[in-house]
C-alpha positions in Angstrom: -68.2 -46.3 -171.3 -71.4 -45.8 -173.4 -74.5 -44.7 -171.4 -77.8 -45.6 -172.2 -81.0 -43.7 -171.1 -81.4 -45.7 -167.8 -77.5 -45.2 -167.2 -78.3 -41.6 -167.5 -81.5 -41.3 -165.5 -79.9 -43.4 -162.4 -76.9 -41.1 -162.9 -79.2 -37.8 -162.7 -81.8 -39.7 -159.9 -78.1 -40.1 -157.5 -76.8 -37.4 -158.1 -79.7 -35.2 -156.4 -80.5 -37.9 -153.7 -77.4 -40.4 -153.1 -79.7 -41.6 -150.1 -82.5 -43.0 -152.7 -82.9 -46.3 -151.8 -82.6 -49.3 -154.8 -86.0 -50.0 -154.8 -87.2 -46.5 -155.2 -84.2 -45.6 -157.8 -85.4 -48.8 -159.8 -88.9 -47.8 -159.5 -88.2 -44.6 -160.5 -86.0 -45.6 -163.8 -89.5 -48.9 -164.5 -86.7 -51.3 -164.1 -86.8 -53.6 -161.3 -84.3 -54.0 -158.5 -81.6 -56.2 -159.4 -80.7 -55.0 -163.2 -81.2 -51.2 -161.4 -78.4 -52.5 -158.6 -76.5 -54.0 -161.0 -75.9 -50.6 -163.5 -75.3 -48.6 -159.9 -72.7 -51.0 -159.3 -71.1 -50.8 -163.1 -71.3 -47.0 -162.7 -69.6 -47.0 -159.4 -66.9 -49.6 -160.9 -66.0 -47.5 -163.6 -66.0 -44.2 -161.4 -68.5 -42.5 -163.1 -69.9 -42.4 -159.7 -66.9 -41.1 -157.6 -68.5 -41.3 -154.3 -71.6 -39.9 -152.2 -71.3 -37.5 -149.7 -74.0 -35.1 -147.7 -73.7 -31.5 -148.7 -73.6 -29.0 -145.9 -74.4 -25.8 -145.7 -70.6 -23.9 -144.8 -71.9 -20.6 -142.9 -74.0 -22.6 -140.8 -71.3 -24.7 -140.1 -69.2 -21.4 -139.1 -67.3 -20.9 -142.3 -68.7 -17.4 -142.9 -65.5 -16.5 -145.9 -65.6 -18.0 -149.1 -62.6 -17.3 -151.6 -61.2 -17.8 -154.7 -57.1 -17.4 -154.8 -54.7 -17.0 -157.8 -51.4 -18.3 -156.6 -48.5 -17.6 -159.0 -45.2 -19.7 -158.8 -41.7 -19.2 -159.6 -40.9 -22.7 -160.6 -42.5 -25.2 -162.9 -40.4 -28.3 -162.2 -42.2 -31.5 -161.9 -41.1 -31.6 -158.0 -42.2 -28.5 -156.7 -45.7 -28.7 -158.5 -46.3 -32.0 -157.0 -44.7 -30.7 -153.1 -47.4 -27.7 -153.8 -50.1 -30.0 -154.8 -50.1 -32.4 -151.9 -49.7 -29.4 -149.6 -52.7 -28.1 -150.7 -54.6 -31.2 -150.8 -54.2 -32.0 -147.5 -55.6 -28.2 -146.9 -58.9 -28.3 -145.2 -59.7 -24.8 -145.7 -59.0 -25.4 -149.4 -62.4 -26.8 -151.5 -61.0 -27.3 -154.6 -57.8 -26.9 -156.6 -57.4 -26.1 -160.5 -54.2 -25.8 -162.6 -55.2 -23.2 -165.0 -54.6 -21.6 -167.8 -54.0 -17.1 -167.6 -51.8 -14.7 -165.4 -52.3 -17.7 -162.4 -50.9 -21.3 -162.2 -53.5 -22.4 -159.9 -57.0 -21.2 -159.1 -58.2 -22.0 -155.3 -61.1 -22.3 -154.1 -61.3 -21.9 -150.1 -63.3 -21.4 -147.0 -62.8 -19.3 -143.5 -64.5 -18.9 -140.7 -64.2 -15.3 -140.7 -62.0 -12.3 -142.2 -59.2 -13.1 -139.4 -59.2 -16.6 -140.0 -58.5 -16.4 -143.8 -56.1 -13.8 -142.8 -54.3 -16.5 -140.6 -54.6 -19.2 -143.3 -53.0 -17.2 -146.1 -50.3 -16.2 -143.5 -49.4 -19.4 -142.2 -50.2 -21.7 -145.0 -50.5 -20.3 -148.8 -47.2 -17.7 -147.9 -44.8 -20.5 -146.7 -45.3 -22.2 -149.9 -42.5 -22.9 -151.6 -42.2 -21.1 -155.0 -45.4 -19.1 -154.5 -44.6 -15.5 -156.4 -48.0 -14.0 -155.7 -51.6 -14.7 -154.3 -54.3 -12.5 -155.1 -57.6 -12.9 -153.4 -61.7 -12.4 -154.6 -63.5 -13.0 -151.6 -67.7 -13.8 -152.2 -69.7 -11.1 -151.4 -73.3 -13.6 -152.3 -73.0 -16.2 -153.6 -75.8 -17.0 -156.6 -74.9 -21.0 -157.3 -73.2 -23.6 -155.9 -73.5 -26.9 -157.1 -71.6 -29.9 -158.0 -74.3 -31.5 -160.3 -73.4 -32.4 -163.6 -75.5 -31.4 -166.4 -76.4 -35.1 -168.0 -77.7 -34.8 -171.6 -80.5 -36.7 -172.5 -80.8 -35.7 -176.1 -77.5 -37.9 -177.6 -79.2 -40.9 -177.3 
């Protein structure tokens, strides 16, 4: 899907307010109300606008551990990727999931309340994984940025 300026500005508008109203968003893109529903709608259609969700702030909602896991696995096969996958998806704790590339299969992203409590999930979860040959843990110390934004580039047009 080609996006136009507007497309791009509505995109950028959302994606730091997804509470902005129609009539402000139009306003704020000088298009009025029913074209500026109409591309919102389009973008949502084509999921270039996935959802909208609040973003909360994870210590002061008592999840004091943030870490990133490398989890190594013995087998490759279609089967056991996809058992590990939906395991992991249906992991709270776990933020986000990436298949990568380097001395790890898969690159976790997840949140504890404390030191005990990510000792418990790594016990009773990530170690009873089928297949798993190794986790190695980073755990945050500070963390500088944390965003979900996407960087949307107003110079190709």
């Amino acid at each position: 899907m080609k996006l136009d300026k507007v497309d791009k500005q509505i995109l950028s508008l959302v994606q730091q307010n997804g509470r902005l109203s129609n009539a402000k968003l139009a306003s704020a893109v000088s298009i009025s109300e029913t074209p500026c529903w109409r591309r919102l709608k389009r973008l949502e259609e084509e999921q270039i606008i996935r959802s909208y969700q609040a973003n909360l702030d994870r210590r002061r909602m008592g999840f004091g551990v943030m870490a990133f896991v490398q989890i190594s696995c013995t087998s490759h096969d279609e089967e056991s990727t996809l058992h590990f996958e939906q395991i992991i998806a249906n992991s709270e704790y776990v933020l986000a999931c990436h298949n990568t590339t380097g001395e790890a299969d898969f690159m976790l992203q997840v949140v504890a309340k404390d030191l005990d409590d990510y000792s418990r999930f790594v016990e009773q979860s990530l170690r009873k994984l089928p297949g798993v040959s190794a986790i190695r843990s980073n755990i945050s110390l500070r963390e500088v940025k944390s965003s979900s934004r996407l960087p949307i580039d107003f110079s190709a047009l």
